[in-house]
LOVEXMI-778798 format. One record per residue: residue number from 1; residue in three letters; x, y, z of N, C-alpha, C in turn. Coordinates in nm, 2 decimals. Layout:
<nodes>
  num  residuo      nx      ny      nz     cax     cay     caz      cx      cy      cz
  NUM      ALA       X       Y       Z       X       Y       Z       X       Y       Z
...
</nodes>
This chain:
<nodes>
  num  residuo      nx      ny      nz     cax     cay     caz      cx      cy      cz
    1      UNK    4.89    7.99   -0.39    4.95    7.96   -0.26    5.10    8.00   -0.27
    2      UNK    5.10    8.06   -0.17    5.28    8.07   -0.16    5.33    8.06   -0.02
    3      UNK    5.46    7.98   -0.02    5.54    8.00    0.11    5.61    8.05    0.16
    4      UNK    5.66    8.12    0.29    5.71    8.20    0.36    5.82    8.14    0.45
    5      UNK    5.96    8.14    0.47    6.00    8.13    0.59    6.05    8.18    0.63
    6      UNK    6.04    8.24    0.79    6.09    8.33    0.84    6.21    8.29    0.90
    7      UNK    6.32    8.38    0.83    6.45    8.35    0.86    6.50    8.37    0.99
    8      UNK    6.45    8.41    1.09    6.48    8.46    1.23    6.43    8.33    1.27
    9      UNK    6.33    8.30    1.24    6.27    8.12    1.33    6.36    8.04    1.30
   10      UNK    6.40    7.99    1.17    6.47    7.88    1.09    6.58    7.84    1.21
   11      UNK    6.57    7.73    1.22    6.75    7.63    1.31    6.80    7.61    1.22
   12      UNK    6.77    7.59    1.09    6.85    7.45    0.98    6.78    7.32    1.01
   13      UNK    6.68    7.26    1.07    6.69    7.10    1.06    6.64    7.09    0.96
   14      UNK    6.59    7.17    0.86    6.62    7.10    0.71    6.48    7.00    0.66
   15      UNK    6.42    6.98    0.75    6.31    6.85    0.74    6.18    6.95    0.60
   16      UNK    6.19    7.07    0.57    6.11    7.12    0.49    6.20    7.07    0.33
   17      UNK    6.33    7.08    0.38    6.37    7.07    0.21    6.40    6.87    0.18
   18      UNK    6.36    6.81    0.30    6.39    6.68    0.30    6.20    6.65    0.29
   19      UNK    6.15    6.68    0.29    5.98    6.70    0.22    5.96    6.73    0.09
   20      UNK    5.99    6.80    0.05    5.96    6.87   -0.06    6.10    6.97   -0.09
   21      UNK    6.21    6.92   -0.13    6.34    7.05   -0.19    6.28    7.06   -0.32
   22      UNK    6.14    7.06   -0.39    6.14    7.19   -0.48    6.10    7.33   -0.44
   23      UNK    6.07    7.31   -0.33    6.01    7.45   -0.30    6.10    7.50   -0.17
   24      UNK    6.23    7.46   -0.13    6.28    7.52   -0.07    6.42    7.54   -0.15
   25      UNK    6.53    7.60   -0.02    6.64    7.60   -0.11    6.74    7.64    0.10
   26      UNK    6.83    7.55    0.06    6.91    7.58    0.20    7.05    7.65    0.15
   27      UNK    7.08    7.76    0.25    7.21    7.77    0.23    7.35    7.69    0.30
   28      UNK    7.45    7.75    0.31    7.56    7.68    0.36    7.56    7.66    0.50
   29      UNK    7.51    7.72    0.52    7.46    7.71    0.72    7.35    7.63    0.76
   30      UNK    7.26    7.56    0.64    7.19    7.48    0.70    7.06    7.58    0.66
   31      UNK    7.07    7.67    0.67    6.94    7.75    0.68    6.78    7.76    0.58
   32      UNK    6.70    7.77    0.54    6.60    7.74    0.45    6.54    7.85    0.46
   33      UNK    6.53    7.85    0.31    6.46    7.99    0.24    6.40    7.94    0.14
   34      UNK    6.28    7.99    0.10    6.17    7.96   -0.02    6.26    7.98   -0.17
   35      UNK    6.20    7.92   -0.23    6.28    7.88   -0.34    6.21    8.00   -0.45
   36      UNK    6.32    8.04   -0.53    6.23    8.10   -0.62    6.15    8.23   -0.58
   37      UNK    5.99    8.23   -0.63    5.95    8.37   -0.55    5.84    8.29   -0.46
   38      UNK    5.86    8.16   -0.43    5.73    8.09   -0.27    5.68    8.02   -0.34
   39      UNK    5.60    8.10   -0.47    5.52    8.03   -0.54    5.48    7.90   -0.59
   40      UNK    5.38    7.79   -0.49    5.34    7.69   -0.49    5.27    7.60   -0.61
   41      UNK    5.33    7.49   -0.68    5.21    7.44   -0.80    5.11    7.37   -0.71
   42      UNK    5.02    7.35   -0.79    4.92    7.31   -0.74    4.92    7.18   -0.69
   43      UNK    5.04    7.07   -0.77    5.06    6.96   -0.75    5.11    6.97   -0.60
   44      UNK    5.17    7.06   -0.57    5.28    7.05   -0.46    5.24    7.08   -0.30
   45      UNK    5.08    7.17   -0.33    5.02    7.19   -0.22    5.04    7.09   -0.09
   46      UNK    4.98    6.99   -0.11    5.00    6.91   -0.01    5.11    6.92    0.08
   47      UNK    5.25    6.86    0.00    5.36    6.87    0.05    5.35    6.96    0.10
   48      UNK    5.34    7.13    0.02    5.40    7.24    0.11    5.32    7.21    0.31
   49      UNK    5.21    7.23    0.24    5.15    7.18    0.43    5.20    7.14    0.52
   50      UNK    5.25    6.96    0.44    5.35    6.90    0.50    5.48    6.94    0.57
   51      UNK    5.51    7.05    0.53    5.66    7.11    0.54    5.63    7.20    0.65
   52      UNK    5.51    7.27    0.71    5.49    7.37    0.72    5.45    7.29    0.88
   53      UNK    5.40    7.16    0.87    5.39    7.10    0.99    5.48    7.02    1.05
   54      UNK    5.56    7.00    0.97    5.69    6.94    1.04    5.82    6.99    1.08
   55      UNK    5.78    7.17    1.06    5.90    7.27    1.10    5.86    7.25    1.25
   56      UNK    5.99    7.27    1.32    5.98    7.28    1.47    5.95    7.40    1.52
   57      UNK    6.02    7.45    1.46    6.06    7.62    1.52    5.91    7.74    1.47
   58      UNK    5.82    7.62    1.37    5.71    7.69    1.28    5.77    7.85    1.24
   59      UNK    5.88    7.83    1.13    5.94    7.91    1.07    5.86    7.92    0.92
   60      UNK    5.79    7.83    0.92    5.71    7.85    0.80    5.60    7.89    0.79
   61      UNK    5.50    7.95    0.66    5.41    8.00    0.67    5.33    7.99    0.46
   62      UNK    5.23    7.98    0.50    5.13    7.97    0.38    5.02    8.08    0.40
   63      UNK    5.03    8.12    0.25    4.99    8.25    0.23    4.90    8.22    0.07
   64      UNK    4.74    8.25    0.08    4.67    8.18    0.00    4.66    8.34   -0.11
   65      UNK    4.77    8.31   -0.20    4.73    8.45   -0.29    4.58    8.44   -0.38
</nodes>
């Protein structure tokens, strides 16, 4: 599994790296981008979901490699 966010969607509310900040990473503007290269542990699955439904803007995305 790996995550995607599309940086054109993203506002900054942030609620993906306030879920799960191992798998994201914000910059100085607030903004959220996948951490690393997306790639989800297996423990983490859940959460990532979690993240993916509590974006507003659905700037996120899961991608089942």
């Amino acid at each position: 599994m790996r995550i995607h966010v599309d940086s054109d969607k993203c506002e900054g509310h942030n609620r993906c790296y306030s879920i799960v900040p191992e798998l994201f990473d914000v910059d100085d503007y607030g903004y959220a981008t996948a951490a690393g290269d997306g790639v989800v542990p297996k423990e983490l699955e859940d959460k990532a979901r979690l993240a993916v439904d509590n974006c507003p803007e659905y700037a996120i995305t899961i991608s089942e490699d």
